[in-house]
FIDREN-618731 format. One line per field, with one value per residue: residue number from 0; residue in three letters; x, y, z of N, C-alpha, C in turn. Coordinates in steps of 0.1 Angstrom, whole numbers. Example, Ala and Ser with C-alpha at 12.3 -4.5 7.8 and 13.67 -1.06 7.14 Angstrom:
BEGIN
num	0; 1
residuo	ALA; SER
nx	132; 128
ny	-57; -22
nz	78; 71
cax	123; 137
cay	-45; -11
caz	78; 71
cx	132; 129
cy	-33; 0
cz	78; 79
***
This chain:
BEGIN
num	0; 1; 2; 3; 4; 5; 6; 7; 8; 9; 10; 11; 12; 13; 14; 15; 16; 17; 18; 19; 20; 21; 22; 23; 24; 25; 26; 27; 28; 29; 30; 31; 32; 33; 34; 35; 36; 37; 38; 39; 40; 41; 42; 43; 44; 45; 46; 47; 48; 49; 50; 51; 52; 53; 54; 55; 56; 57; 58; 59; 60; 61; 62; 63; 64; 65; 66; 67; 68; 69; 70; 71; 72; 73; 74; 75
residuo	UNK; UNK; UNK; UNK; UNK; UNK; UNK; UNK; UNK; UNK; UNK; UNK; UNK; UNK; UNK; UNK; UNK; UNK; UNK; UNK; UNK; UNK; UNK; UNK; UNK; UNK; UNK; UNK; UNK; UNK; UNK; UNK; UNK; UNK; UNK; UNK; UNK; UNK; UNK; UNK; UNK; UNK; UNK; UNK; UNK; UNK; UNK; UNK; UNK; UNK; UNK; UNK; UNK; UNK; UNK; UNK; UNK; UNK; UNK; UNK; UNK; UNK; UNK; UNK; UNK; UNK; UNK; UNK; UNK; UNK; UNK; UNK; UNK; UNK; UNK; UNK
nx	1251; 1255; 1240; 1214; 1210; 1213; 1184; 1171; 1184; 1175; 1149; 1150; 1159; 1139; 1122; 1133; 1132; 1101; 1089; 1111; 1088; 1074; 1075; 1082; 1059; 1044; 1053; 1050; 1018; 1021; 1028; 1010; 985; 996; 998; 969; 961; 977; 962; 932; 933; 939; 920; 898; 908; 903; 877; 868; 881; 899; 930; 959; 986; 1019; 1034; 1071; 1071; 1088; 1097; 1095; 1108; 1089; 1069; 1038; 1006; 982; 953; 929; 892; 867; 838; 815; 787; 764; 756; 726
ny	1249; 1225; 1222; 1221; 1197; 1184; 1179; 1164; 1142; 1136; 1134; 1112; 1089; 1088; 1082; 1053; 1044; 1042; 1021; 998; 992; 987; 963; 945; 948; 935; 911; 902; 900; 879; 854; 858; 848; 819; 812; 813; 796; 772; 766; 769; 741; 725; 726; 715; 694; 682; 682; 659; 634; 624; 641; 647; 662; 670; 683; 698; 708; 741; 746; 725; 701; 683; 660; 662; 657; 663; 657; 661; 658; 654; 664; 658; 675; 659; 661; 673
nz	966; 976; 993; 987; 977; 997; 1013; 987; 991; 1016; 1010; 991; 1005; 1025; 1010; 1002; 1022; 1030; 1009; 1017; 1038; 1026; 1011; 1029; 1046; 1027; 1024; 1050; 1049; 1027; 1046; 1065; 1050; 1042; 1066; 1075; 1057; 1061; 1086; 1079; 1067; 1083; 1100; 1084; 1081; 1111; 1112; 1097; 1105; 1136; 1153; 1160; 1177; 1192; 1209; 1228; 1261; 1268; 1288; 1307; 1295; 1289; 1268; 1249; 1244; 1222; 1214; 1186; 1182; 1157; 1147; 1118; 1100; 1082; 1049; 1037
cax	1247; 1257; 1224; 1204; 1211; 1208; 1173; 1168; 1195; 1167; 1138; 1151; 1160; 1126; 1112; 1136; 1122; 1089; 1095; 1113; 1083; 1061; 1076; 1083; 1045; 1037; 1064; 1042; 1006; 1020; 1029; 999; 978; 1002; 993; 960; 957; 977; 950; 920; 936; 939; 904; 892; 908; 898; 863; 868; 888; 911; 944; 970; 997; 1026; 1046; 1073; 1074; 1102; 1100; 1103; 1111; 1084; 1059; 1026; 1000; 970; 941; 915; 882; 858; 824; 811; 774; 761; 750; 714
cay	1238; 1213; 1225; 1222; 1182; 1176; 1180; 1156; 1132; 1131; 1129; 1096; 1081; 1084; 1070; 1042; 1036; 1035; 1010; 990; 992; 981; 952; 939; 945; 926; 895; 900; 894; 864; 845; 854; 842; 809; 806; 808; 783; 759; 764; 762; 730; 716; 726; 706; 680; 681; 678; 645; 627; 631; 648; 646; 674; 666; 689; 694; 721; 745; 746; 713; 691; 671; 655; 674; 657; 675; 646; 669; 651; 668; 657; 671; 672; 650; 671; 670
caz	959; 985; 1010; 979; 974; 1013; 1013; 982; 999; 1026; 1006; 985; 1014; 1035; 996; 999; 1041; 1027; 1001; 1022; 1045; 1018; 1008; 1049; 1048; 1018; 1028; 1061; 1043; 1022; 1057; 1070; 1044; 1044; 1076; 1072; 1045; 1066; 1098; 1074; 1063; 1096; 1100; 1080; 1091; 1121; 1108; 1090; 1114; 1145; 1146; 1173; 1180; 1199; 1216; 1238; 1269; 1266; 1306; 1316; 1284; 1288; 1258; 1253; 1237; 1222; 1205; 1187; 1177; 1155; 1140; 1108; 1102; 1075; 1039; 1035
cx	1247; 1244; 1213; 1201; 1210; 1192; 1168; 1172; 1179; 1154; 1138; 1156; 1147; 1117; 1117; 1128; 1108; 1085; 1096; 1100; 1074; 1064; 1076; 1065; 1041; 1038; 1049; 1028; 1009; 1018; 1015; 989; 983; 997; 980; 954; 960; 960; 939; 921; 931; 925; 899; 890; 903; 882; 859; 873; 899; 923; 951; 982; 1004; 1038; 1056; 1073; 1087; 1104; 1106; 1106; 1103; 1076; 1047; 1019; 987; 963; 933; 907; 871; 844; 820; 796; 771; 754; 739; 707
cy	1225; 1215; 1224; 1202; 1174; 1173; 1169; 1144; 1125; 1123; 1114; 1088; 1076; 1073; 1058; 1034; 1030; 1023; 997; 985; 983; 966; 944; 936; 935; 913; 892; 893; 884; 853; 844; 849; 830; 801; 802; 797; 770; 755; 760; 743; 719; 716; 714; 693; 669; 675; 663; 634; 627; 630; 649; 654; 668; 674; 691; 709; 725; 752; 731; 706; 679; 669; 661; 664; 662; 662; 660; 658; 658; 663; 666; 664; 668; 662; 661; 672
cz	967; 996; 999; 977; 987; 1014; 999; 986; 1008; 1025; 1001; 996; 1022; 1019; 996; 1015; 1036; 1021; 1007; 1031; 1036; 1013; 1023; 1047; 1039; 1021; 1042; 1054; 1037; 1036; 1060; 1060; 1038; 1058; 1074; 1061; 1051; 1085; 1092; 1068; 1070; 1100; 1097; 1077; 1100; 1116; 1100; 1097; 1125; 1140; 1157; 1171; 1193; 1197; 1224; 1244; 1268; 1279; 1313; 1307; 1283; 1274; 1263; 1243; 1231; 1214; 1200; 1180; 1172; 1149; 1127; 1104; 1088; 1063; 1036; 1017
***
Protein backbone atom coordinates (compact mmCIF):
# COMPACT_ATOMS: atom_id res chain seq x y z
CA UNK A 1 0.00 0.00 0.00
CA UNK A 2 2.92 2.25 0.87
CA UNK A 3 4.53 1.80 -3.01
CA UNK A 4 1.09 2.50 -4.20
CA UNK A 5 0.90 6.26 -2.66
CA UNK A 6 4.67 7.00 -3.61
CA UNK A 7 3.89 7.28 -7.09
CA UNK A 8 0.82 9.68 -6.33
CA UNK A 9 3.15 11.55 -3.66
CA UNK A 10 5.19 12.22 -6.90
CA UNK A 11 2.65 12.96 -9.19
CA UNK A 12 0.94 15.94 -6.82
CA UNK A 13 4.06 17.25 -6.27
CA UNK A 14 5.34 17.72 -9.97
CA UNK A 15 1.33 19.30 -10.23
CA UNK A 16 2.22 21.51 -7.45
CA UNK A 17 5.94 22.51 -9.57
CA UNK A 18 3.91 23.22 -12.36
CA UNK A 19 1.63 25.52 -10.72
CA UNK A 20 4.13 27.10 -9.01
CA UNK A 21 5.73 27.63 -12.45
CA UNK A 22 2.65 29.05 -13.71
CA UNK A 23 2.00 31.60 -11.47
CA UNK A 24 6.20 32.83 -11.45
CA UNK A 25 5.34 33.03 -15.15
CA UNK A 26 2.27 34.94 -14.87
CA UNK A 27 3.90 37.48 -11.91
CA UNK A 28 6.66 37.47 -14.79
CA UNK A 29 4.15 38.81 -17.76
CA UNK A 30 2.47 41.41 -15.30
CA UNK A 31 6.12 43.12 -14.80
CA UNK A 32 6.76 42.87 -18.11
CA UNK A 33 3.85 44.47 -19.31
CA UNK A 34 4.42 47.21 -16.32
CA UNK A 35 7.37 47.72 -17.80
CA UNK A 36 6.23 48.26 -20.98
CA UNK A 37 3.64 50.65 -20.11
CA UNK A 38 6.14 52.62 -18.23
CA UNK A 39 8.71 52.72 -21.52
CA UNK A 40 5.73 53.60 -23.88
CA UNK A 41 5.11 56.37 -21.43
CA UNK A 42 8.41 57.63 -21.53
CA UNK A 43 8.02 57.47 -25.16
CA UNK A 44 5.92 59.59 -25.49
CA UNK A 45 7.40 61.84 -23.70
CA UNK A 46 10.06 62.01 -25.28
CA UNK A 47 8.10 62.99 -28.30
CA UNK A 48 6.53 66.10 -26.72
CA UNK A 49 9.41 67.43 -24.95
CA UNK A 50 12.92 66.64 -23.51
CA UNK A 51 13.67 64.30 -20.72
CA UNK A 52 16.87 63.99 -18.81
CA UNK A 53 18.02 60.74 -16.96
CA UNK A 54 20.48 60.92 -14.40
CA UNK A 55 22.50 58.24 -13.32
CA UNK A 56 25.18 57.29 -11.38
CA UNK A 57 28.20 54.65 -12.47
CA UNK A 58 28.43 51.70 -10.27
CA UNK A 59 32.30 51.66 -11.30
CA UNK A 60 33.39 54.92 -10.58
CA UNK A 61 30.48 56.83 -8.65
CA UNK A 62 30.44 59.39 -10.90
CA UNK A 63 27.02 61.43 -12.32
CA UNK A 64 25.78 60.19 -15.80
CA UNK A 65 23.64 62.42 -17.55
CA UNK A 66 21.49 61.28 -20.42
CA UNK A 67 19.30 64.67 -22.25
CA UNK A 68 16.98 62.95 -24.81
CA UNK A 69 15.37 65.31 -27.40
CA UNK A 70 12.57 64.19 -29.53
CA UNK A 71 10.46 65.97 -32.24
CA UNK A 72 7.01 64.72 -33.07
CA UNK A 73 5.60 65.44 -36.54
CA UNK A 74 2.82 67.85 -36.74
CA UNK A 75 -0.98 65.92 -37.47
CA UNK A 76 -2.21 66.73 -40.77
Amino acid sequence: MAEKNKPDAAVQEKMQEVEHLKKRMDLLDQRLDNIDSMVSAVAERVMRRPIVINLTCPHCGRNIEIAIIGSEKAAR
